[in-house]
C-alpha positions in Angstrom: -15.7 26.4 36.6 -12.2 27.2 35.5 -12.0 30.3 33.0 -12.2 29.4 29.3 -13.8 25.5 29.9 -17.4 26.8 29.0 -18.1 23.8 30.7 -16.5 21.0 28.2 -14.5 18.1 29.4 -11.3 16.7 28.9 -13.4 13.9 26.6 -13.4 14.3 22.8 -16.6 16.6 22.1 -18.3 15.2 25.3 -17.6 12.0 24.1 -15.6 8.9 25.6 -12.6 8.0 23.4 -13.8 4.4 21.6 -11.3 1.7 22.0 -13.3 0.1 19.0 -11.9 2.8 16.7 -10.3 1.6 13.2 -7.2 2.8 12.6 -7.1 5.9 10.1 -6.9 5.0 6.5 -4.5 6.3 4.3 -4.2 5.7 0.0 -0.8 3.4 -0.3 2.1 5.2 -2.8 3.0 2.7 -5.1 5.6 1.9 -7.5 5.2 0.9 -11.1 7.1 -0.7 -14.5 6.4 -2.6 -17.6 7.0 -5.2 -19.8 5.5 -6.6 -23.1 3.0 -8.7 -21.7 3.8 -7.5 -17.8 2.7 -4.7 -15.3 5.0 -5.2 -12.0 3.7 -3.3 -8.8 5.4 -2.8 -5.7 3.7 -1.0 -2.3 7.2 -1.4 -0.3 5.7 -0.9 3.4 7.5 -2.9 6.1 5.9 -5.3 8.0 2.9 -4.8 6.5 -0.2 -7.0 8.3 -3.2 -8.2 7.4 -3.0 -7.9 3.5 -5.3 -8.4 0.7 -4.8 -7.7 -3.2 -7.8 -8.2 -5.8 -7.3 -8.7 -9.3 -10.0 -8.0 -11.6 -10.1 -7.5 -15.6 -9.7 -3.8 -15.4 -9.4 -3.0 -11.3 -7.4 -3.7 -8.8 -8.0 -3.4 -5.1 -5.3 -3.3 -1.9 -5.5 -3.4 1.9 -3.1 -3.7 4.3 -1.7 -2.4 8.0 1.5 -1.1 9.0 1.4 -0.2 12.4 -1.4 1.7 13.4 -2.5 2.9 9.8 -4.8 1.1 7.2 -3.9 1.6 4.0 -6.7 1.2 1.3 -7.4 1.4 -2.9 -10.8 -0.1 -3.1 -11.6 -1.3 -7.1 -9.2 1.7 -9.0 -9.9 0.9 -12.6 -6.7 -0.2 -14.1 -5.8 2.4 -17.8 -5.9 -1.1 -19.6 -7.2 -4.8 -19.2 -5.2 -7.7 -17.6 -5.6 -11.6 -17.5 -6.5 -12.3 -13.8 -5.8 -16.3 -13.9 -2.3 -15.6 -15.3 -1.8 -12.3 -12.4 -0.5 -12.9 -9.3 0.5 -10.7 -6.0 2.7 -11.9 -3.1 3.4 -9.8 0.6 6.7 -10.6 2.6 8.3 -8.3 5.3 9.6 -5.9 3.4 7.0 -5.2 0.6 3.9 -6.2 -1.3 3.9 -6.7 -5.2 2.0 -7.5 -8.1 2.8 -9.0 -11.3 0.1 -8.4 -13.6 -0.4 -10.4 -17.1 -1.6 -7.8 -19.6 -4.7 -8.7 -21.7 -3.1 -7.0 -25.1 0.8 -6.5 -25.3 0.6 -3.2 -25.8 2.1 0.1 -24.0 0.3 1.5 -21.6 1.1 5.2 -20.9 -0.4 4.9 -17.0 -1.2 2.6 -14.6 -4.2 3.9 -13.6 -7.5 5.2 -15.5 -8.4 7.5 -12.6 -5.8 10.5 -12.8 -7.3 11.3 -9.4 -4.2 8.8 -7.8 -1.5 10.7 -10.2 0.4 11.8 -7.0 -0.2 8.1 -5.2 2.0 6.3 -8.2 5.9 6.3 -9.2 7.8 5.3 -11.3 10.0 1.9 -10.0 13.2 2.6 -12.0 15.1 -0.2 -11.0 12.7 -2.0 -13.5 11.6 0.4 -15.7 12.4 0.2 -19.2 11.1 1.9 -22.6 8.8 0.7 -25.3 11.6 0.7 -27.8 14.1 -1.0 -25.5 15.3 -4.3 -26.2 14.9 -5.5 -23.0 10.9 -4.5 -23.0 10.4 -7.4 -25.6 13.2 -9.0 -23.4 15.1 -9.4 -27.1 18.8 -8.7 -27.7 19.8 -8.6 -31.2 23.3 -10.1 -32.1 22.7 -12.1 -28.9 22.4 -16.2 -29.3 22.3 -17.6 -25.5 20.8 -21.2 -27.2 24.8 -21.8 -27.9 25.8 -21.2 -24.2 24.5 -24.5 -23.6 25.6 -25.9 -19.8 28.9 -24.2 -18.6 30.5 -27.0 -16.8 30.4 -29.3 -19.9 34.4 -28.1 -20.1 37.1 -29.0 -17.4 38.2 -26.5 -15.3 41.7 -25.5 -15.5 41.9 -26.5 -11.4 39.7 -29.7 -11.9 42.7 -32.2 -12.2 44.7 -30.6 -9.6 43.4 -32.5 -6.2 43.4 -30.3 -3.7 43.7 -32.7 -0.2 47.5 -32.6 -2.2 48.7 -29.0 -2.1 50.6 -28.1 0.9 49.5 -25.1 2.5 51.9 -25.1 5.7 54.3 -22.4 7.2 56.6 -23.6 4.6 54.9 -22.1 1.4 55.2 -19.3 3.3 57.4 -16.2 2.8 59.8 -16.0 5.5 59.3 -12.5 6.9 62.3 -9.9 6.7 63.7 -8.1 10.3 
């Protein structure tokens, strides 16, 4: 025996590796904003495989793989109730979100009831807005878009010009100086 072996092998604890073995589970960061009557979520992993989001009243579950992780929230009671039937979630290459229909319009100060994934949620800023923005309501005083009405309803300055006319060869032009 070589010095310092004490008789182990190169195997794991004595064991043969398992080419069964699941791949280690993380808890997915995710990102967060509100509306009125909205929650978005966003979990941006790339390429993520294998994904599946639950809805419930007041929990919400996701799994997914990127690579060779799992990542995994299994039934995290939500701070507030949502309307499931009107909640939806979609997964493309680039990211995973949510769009949550919120039971009451009200503002909800966190996501999540359990403070215990505080450090596992963010704020998603290119959303976000407060609860005395105009845009939470999605409101804008002094602002009437009924009277925009279609915007091609008035000719275009260049639609009675027809263009198969206009002469765009080397004689339009400037001649170049030496």
């Amino acid at each position: 025996r070589q010095a310092g072996s004490h008789g182990r092998s190169r195997r794991c604890n004595g064991r043969q590796p398992d080419a069964t073995r699941q791949a280690p589970m993380a808890t997915p960061t995710l990102m967060w904003a509100q509306r009125e009557s909205t929650v978005y979520i966003t979990w941006d992993y790339v390429n993520a495989k294998d994904v599946k989001v639950d809805l419930g009243e007041k929990s919400i579950s996701f799994r997914a793989k990127v690579g060779d992780k799992e990542f995994v929230m299994d039934s995290v009671p939500l701070s507030n109730a949502i309307v499931t039937k009107d909640s939806k979630w979609f997964a493309n290459d680039r990211c995973v979100q949510a769009i949550l229909s919120k039971a009451d319009k009200e503002w909800w100060d966190s996501l999540l009831a359990d403070k215990g994934y505080k450090k596992f949620v963010k704020a998603d800023w290119s959303r976000w807005v407060e609860e005395d923005d105009d845009a939470y309501t999605g409101h804008f005083p002094g602002m009437d878009f009924s009277a925009a009405g279609d915007w091609d309803d008035e000719p275009d300055s260049d639609d009675d010009v027809p263009l198969d006319d206009l002469d765009i060869g080397e004689s339009s032009l400037p001649a170049e100086e030496d």
